[in-house]
DRENNU-572830 format. One record per residue (C-alpha): x, y, z. Coordinates in Angstrom, 2 decimals, decimal comma. Layout:
<atoms>
atom X->X; Y->Y; Z->Z
...
</atoms>
This chain:
<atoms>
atom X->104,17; Y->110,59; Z->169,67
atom X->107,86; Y->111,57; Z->170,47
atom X->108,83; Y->112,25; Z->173,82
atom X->110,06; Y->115,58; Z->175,24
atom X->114,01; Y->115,65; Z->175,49
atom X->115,25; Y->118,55; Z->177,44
atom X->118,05; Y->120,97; Z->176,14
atom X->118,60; Y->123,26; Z->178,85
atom X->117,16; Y->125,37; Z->182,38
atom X->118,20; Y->128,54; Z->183,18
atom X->117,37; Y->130,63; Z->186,12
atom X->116,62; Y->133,98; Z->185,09
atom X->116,21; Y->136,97; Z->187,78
atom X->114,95; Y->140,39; Z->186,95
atom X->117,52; Y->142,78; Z->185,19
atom X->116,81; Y->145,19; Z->187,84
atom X->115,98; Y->143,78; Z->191,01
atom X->115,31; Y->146,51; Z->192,72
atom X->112,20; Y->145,38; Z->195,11
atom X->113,75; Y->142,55; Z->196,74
atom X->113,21; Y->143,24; Z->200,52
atom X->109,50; Y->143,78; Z->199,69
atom X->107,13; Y->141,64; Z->201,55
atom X->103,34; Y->141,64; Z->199,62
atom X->100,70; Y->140,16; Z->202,14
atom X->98,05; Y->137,92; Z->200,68
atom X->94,08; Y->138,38; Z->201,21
atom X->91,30; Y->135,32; Z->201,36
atom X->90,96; Y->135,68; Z->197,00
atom X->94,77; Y->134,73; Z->197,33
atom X->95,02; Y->132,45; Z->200,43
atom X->92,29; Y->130,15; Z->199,13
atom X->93,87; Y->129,08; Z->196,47
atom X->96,93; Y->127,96; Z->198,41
atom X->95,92; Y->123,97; Z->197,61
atom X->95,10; Y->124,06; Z->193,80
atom X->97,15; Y->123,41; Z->190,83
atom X->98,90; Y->126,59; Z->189,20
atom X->97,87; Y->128,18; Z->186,27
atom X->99,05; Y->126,62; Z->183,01
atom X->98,86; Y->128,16; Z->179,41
atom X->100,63; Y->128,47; Z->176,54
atom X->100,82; Y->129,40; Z->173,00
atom X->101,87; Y->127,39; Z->169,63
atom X->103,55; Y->129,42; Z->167,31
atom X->104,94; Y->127,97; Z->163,82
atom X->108,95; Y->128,47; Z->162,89
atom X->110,06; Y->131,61; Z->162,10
atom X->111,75; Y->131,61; Z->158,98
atom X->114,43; Y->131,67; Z->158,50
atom X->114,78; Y->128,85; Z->161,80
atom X->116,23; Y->131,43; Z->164,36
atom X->115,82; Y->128,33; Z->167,13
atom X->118,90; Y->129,02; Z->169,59
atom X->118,96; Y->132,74; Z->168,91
atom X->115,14; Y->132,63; Z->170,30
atom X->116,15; Y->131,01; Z->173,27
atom X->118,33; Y->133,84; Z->174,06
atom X->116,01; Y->136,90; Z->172,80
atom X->113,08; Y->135,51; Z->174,82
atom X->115,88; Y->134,72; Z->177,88
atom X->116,37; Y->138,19; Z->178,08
atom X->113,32; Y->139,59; Z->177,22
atom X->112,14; Y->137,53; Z->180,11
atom X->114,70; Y->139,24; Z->182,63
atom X->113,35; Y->142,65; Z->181,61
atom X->109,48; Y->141,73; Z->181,68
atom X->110,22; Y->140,46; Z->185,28
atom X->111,88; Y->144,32; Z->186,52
atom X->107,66; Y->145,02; Z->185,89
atom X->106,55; Y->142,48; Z->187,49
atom X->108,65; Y->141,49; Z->190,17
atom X->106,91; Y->139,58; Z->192,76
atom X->106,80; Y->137,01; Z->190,12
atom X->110,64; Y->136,07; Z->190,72
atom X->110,15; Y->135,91; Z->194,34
atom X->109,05; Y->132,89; Z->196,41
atom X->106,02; Y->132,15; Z->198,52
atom X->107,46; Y->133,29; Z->202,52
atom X->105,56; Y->131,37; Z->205,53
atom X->106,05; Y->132,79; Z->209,33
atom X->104,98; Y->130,22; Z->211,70
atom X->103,04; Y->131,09; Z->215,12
atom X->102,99; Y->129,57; Z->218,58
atom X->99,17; Y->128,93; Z->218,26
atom X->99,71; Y->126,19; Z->215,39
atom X->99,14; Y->128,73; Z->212,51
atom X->100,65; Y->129,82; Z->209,57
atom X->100,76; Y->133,29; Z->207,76
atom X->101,80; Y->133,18; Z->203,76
atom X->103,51; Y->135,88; Z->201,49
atom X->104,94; Y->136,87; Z->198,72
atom X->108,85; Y->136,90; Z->199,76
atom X->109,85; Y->139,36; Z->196,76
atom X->113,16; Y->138,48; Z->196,65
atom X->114,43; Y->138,17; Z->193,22
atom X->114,92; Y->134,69; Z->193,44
atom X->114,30; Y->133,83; Z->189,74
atom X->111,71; Y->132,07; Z->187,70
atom X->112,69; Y->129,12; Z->186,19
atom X->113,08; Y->128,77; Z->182,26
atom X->113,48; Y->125,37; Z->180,32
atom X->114,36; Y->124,83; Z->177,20
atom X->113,14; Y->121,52; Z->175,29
atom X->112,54; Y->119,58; Z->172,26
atom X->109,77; Y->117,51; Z->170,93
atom X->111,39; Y->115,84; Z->167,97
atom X->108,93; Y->114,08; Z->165,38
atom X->105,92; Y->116,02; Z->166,89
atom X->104,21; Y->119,30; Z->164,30
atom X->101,87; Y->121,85; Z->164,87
atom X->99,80; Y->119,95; Z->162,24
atom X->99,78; Y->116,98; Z->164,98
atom X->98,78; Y->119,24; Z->167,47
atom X->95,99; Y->121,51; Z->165,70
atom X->94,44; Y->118,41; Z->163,80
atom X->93,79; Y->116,05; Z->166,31
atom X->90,44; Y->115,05; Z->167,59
atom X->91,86; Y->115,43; Z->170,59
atom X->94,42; Y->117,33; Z->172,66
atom X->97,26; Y->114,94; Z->172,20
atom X->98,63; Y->114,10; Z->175,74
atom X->102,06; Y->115,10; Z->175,08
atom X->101,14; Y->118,60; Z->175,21
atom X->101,06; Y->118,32; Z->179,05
atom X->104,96; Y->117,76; Z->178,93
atom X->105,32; Y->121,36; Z->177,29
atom X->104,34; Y->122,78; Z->180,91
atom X->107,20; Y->122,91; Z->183,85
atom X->106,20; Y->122,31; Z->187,71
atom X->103,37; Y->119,71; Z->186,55
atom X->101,94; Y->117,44; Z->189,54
atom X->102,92; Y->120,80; Z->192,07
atom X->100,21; Y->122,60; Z->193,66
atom X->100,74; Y->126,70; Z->194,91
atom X->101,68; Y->125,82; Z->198,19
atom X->104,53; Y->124,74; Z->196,46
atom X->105,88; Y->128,25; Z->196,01
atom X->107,64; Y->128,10; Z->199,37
atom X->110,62; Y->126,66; Z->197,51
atom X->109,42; Y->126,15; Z->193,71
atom X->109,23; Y->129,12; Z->191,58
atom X->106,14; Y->131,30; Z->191,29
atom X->106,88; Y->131,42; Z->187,62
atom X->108,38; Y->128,56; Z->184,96
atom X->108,14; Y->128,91; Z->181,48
atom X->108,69; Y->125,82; Z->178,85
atom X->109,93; Y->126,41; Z->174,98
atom X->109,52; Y->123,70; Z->173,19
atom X->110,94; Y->123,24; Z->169,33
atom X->108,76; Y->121,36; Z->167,66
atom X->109,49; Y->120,16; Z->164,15
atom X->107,89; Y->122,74; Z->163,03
atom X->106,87; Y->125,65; Z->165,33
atom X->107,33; Y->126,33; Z->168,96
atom X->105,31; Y->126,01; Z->171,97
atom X->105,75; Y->128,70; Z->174,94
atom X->104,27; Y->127,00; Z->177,72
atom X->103,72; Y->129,16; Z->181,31
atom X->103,08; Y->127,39; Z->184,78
atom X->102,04; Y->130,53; Z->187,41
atom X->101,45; Y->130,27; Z->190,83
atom X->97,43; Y->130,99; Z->191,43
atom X->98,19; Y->132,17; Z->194,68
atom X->100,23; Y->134,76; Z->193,09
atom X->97,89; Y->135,69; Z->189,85
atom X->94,32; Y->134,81; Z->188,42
atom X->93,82; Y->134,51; Z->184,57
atom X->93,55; Y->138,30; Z->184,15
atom X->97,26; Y->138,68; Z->185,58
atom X->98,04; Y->135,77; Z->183,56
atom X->97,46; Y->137,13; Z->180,47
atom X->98,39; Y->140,42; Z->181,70
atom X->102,13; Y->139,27; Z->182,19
atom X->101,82; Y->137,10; Z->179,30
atom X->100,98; Y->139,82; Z->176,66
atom X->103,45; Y->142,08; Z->178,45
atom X->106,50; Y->139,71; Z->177,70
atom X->105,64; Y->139,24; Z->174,43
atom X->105,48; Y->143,06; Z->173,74
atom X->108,90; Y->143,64; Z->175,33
atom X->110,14; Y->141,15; Z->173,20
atom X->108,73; Y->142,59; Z->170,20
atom X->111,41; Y->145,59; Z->171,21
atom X->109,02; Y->147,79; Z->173,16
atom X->110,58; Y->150,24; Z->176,04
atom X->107,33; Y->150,05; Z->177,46
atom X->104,22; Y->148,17; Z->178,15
atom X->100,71; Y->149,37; Z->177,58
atom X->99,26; Y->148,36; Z->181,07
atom X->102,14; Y->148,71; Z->184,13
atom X->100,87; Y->145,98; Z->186,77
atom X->99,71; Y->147,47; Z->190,42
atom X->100,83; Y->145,88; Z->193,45
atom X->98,47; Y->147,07; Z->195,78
atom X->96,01; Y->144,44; Z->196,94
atom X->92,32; Y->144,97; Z->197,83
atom X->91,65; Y->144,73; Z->201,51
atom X->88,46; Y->145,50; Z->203,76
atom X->88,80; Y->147,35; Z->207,12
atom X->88,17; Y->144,57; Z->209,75
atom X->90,79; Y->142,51; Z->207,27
atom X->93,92; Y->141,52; Z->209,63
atom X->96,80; Y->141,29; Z->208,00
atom X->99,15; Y->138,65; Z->207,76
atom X->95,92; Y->136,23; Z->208,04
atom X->96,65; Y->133,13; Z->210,24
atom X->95,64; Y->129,99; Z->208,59
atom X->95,24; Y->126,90; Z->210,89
atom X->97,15; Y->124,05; Z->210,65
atom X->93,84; Y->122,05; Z->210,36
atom X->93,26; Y->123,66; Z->207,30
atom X->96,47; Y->123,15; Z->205,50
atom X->95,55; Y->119,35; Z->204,53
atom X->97,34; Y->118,43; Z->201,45
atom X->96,01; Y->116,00; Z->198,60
atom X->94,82; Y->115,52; Z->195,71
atom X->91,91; Y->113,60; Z->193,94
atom X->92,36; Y->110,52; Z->192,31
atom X->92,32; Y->110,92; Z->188,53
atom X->89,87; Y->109,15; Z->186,69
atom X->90,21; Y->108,40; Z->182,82
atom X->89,50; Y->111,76; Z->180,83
atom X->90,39; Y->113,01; Z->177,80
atom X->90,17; Y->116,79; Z->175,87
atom X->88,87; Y->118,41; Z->172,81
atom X->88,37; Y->121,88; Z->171,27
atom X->85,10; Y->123,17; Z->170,53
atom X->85,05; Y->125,99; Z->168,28
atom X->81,93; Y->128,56; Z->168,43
atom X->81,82; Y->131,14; Z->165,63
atom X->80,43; Y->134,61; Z->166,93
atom X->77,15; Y->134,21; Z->164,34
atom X->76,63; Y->130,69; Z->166,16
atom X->77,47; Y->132,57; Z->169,44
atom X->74,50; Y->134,96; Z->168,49
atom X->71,88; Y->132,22; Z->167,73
atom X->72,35; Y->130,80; Z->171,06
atom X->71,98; Y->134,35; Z->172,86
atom X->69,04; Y->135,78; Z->171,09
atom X->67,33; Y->132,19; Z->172,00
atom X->68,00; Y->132,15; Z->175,23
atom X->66,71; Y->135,97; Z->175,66
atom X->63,85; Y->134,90; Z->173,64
atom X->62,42; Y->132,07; Z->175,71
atom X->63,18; Y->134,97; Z->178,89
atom X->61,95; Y->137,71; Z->177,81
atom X->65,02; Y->139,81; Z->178,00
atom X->68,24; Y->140,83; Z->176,91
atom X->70,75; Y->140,58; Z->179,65
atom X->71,36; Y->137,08; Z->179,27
atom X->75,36; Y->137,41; Z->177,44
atom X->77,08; Y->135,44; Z->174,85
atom X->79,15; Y->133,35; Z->176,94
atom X->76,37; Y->132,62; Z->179,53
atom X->74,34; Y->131,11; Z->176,50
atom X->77,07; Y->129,12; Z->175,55
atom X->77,76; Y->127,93; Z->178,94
atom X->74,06; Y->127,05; Z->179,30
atom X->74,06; Y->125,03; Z->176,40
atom X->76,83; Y->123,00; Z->177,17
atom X->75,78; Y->122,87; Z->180,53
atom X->72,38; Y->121,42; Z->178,87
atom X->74,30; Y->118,76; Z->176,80
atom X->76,23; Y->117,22; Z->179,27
atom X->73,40; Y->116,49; Z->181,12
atom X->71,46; Y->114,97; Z->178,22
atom X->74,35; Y->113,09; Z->177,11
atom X->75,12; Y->111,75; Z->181,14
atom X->71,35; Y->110,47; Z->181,73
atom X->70,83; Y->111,80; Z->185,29
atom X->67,74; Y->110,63; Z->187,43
atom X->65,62; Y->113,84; Z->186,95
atom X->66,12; Y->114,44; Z->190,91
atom X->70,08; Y->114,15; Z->190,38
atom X->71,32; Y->117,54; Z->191,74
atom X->74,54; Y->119,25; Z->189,14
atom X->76,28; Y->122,31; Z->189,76
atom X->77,77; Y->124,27; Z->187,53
atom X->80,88; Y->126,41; Z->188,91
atom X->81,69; Y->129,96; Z->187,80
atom X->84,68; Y->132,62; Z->188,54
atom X->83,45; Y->136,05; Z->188,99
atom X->85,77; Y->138,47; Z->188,39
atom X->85,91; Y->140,84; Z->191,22
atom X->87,84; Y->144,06; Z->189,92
atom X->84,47; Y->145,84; Z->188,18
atom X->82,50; Y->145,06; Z->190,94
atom X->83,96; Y->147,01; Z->194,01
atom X->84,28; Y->150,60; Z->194,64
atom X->86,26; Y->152,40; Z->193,24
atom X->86,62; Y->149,85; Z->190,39
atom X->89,94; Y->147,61; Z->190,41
atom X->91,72; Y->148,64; Z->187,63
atom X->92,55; Y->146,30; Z->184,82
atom X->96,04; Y->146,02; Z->185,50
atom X->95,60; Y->145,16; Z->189,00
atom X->97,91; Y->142,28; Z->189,83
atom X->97,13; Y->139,46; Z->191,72
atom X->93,67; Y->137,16; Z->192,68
atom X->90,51; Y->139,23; Z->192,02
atom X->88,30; Y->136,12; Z->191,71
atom X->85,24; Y->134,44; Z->193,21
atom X->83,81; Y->131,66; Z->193,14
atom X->80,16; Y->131,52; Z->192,16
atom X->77,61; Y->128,23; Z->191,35
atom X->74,60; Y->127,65; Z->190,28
atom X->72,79; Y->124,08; Z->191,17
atom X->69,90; Y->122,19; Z->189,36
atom X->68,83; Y->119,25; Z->189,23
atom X->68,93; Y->117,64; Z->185,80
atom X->65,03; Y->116,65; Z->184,98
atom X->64,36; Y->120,87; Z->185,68
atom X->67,64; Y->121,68; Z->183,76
atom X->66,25; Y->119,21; Z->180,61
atom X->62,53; Y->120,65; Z->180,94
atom X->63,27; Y->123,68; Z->181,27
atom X->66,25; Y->124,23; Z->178,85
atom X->68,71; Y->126,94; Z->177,84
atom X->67,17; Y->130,10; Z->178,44
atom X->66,39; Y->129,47; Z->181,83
atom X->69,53; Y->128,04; Z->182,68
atom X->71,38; Y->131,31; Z->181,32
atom X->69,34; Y->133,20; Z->183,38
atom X->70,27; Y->131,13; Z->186,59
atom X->73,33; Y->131,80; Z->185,73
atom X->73,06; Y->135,49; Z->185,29
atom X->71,10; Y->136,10; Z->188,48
atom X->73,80; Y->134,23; Z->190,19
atom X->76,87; Y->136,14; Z->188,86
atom X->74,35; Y->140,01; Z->189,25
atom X->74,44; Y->138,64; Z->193,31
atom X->78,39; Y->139,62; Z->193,21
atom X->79,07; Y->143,02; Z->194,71
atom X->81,39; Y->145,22; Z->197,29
atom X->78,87; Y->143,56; Z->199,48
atom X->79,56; Y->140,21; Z->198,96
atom X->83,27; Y->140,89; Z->198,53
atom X->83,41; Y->142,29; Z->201,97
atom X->81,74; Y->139,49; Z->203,67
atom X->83,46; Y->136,63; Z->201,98
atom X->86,92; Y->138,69; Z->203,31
atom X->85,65; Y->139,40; Z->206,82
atom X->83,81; Y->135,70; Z->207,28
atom X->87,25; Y->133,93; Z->205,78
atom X->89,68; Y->135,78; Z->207,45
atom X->87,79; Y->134,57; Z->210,56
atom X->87,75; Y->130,95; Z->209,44
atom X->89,93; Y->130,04; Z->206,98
atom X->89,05; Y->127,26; Z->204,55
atom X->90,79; Y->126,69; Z->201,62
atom X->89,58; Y->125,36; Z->198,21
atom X->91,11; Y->121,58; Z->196,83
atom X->90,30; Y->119,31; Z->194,26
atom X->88,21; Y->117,46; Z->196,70
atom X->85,27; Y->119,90; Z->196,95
atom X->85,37; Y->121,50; Z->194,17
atom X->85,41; Y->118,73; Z->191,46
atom X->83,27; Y->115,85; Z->192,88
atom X->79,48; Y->114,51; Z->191,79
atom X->78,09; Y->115,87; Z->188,55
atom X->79,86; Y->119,45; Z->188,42
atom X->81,10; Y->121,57; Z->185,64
atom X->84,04; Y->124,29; Z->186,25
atom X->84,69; Y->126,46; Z->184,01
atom X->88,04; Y->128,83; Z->184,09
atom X->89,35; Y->131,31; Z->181,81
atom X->87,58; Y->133,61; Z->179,93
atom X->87,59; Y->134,98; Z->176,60
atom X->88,02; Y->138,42; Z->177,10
atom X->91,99; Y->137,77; Z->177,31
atom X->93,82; Y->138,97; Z->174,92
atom X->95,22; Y->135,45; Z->173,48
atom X->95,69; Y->135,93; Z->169,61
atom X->97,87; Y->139,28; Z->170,25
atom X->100,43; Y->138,12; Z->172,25
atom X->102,62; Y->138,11; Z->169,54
atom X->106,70; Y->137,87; Z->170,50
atom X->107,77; Y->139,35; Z->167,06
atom X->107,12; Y->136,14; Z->164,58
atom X->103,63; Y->136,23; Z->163,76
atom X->100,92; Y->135,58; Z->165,90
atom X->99,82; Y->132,30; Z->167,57
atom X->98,25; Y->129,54; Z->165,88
atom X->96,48; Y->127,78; Z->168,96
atom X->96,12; Y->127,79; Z->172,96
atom X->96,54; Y->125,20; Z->174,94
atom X->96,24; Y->124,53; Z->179,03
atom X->98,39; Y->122,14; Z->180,64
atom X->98,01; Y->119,02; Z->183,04
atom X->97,07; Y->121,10; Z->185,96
atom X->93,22; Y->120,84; Z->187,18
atom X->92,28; Y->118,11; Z->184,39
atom X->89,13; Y->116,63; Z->185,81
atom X->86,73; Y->115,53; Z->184,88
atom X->83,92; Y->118,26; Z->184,37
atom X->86,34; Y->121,08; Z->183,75
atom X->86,31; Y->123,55; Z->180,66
atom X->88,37; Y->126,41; Z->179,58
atom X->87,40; Y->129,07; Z->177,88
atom X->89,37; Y->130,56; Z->175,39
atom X->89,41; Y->133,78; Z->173,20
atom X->89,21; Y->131,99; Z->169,17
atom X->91,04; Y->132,79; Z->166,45
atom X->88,50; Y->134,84; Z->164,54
atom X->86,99; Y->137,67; Z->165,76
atom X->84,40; Y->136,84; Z->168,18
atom X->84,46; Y->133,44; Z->168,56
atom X->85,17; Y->131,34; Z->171,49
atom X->86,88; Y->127,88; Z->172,12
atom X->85,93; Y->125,59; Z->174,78
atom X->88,50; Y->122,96; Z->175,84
atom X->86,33; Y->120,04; Z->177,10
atom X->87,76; Y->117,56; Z->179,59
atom X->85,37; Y->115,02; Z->180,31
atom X->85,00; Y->111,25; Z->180,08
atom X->85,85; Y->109,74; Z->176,83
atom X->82,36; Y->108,41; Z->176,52
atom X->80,92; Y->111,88; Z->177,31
atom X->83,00; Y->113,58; Z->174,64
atom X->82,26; Y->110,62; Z->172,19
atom X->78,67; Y->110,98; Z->172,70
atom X->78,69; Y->114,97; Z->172,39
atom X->80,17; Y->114,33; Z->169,17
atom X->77,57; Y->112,45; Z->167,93
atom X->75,01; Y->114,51; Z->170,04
atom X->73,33; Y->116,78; Z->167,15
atom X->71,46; Y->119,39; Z->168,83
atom X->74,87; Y->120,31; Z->170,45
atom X->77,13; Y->119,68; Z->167,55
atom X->74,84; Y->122,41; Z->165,68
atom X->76,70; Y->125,48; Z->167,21
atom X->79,84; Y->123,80; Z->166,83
atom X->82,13; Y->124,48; Z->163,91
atom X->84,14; Y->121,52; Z->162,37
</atoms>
């Protein structure tokens, strides 16, 4: 495919920067994520019509300025305070700095090229700013860059966040907020809250060692991506079988589905039957304390949860009681837990990378698809796909995605081309899977 030529970058500041002496402290959700990759996701739209291309550029320029007087802390920068005891203390420096926005072109390339391949074609990581950066970062890169790419045919609106700054939920949150101010809106249906959740015995700013600040990353191995597409009635086999073989109905949708990938990866790899695998899972936090974050709570309000198996018992056993492993771990996520991870970390710091939480036979998934991708519409139809960028490719990580039919759900796969081949050729897995 073509490569990405670049048109413009623009700095773009909130209209009215009216919070920018505010300091925002960080808790552990936040400070643990001070290593890892940003967020990246974006949205393929096809070409208005009439081609409006430069005139775009502009709307969503300012559109942008007046999305970030809601959500300011995103134009700030990370701020650091070093102490005489070899620590560091991190913040959100909300100083109006800017967020960075870059305008590009991807001549030769369609949407066609991008929703029909059998895979993700690798170009799309070069519609995503701040690649190879991690949220540390956000000292002196911005917390926010967004990407518009022209493609011959549509447009791509790729977003890089800091994860310090904001989990998926605040992701999407800002996300679908932009594009209903650009739609012409004078307001937004959720107004983002500042405020972050904090337990008694927390000590603000924390101090995180210099021991624990140890930069890196893991070396890449080969990988490559693909879309699965679930329907919901597919969805629904998997649940009621997995409730079925447990004799209940709590297991949910997305744990089934989860299971049986989770199943067929392990099939497909041909682990000794005493081979521990872990599957990673984030918990979101904000319905689980009390009172109840609300939904429009900005910032980190994630945990990390797993549940480990070794293969021969996760083979023999199958998907119902590997959703249910699952769903006892996720029910052990309470206030209580909440306030022991924040008292325990603030204590002892230790910060999440690449290197232990991506190594051995382990499956992450992020994302979820209760976000709201198919509405965040900017005023020329709705999108036609979702896409994540280069950030956290490893092998063993998924995405989950909202699909583009009512109740369905997307996986994006990035595994070892062999894996993938072989899942594709695997039948009892391919069975839920829609062509």
């Amino acid at each position: 495919m073509a490569e990405i030529s670049f048109i413009s970058t623009a700095i773009v500041a909130p209209t009215n920067p009216s919070e920018s002496t505010q300091r925002i402290e960080l808790n552990p959700w936040e400070l643990r994520l001070l290593l890892l990759d940003p967020i990246q996701k974006g949205l393929l739209f096809r070409m208005p019509t009439p081609p409006q291309e430069h005139s775009i550029i502009d709307h969503l320029k300012t559109s942008l300025s007046r999305t970030l007087d809601l959500f300011y802390p995103l134009a700030g920068r990370l701020g650091t305070t070093v102490n005489d005891d070899n620590t560091t203390c991190f913040f959100i420096n909300c100083n109006g700095a800017g967020v960075q926005l870059i305008h590009a072109a991807a001549d030769g390339v369609s949407v066609g090229d991008i929703l029909d391949s059998v895979y993700v074609p690798r170009i799309v990581s070069s519609f995503f700013p701040l690649n190879e950066t991690q949220s540390y970062h956000g000292v002196s890169e911005p917390l926010l860059a967004v990407q518009v790419t022209e493609l011959v045919d549509g447009i791509f609106i790729g977003c890089t966040m800091n994860h310090v700054v904001a989990d998926g939920t605040s992701f999407w949150h800002f996300f679908n907020s932009w594009s209903e101010i650009s739609r012409g809106s004078d307001k937004i249906s959720l107004s983002p809250v500042f405020k972050h959740w904090l337990v008694p015995r927390t000590h603000l700013p924390i101090r995180i060692p210099q021991s624990a600040l140890v930069f890196g990353k893991l070396p890449s191995s080969p990988t490559q991506v693909r879309i699965f597409h679930f329907k919901k009635e597919k969805i629904a086999v998997l649940k009621a079988k997995a409730n079925t073989e447990m004799g209940t109905n709590r297991i949910s949708s997305l744990q089934a589905l989860l299971a049986h990938l989770w199943v067929s990866v392990i099939r497909i790899r041909r682990l000794p039957e005493d081979q521990e695998t872990k599957y990673i899972i984030p918990i979101g936090m904000r319905p689980r304390v009390h009172p109840p974050l609300p939904q429009q709570y900005f910032g980190v309000a994630v945990q990390g949860g797993n549940v480990t198996m070794k293969a021969g018992e996760l083979l023999k056993l199958g998907l119902g009681h590997t959703a249910w492993q699952m769903n006892k771990m996720i029910s052990t996520f309470t206030e209580v837990e909440a306030r022991a991870f924040f008292e325990s970390w603030a204590k002892n710091p230790k910060l999440v990378t690449p290197l232990n939480s991506m190594i051995g036979n382990v499956l992450m998934t992020s994302s979820s698809p209760r976000f709201n991708v198919y509405g965040t519409d900017f005023g020329w139809g709705r999108p036609v796909a979702v896409r994540s960028g280069h950030g956290s490719k490893r092998n063993g990580k998924t995405t989950i995605f909202q699909g583009p039919e009512e109740g369905s759900i997307d996986i994006e796969a990035c595994l070892s081309p062999e894996t993938l081949e072989a899942m594709m050729e695997d039948a009892e897995f391919m069975d839920a899977v829609t062509i």
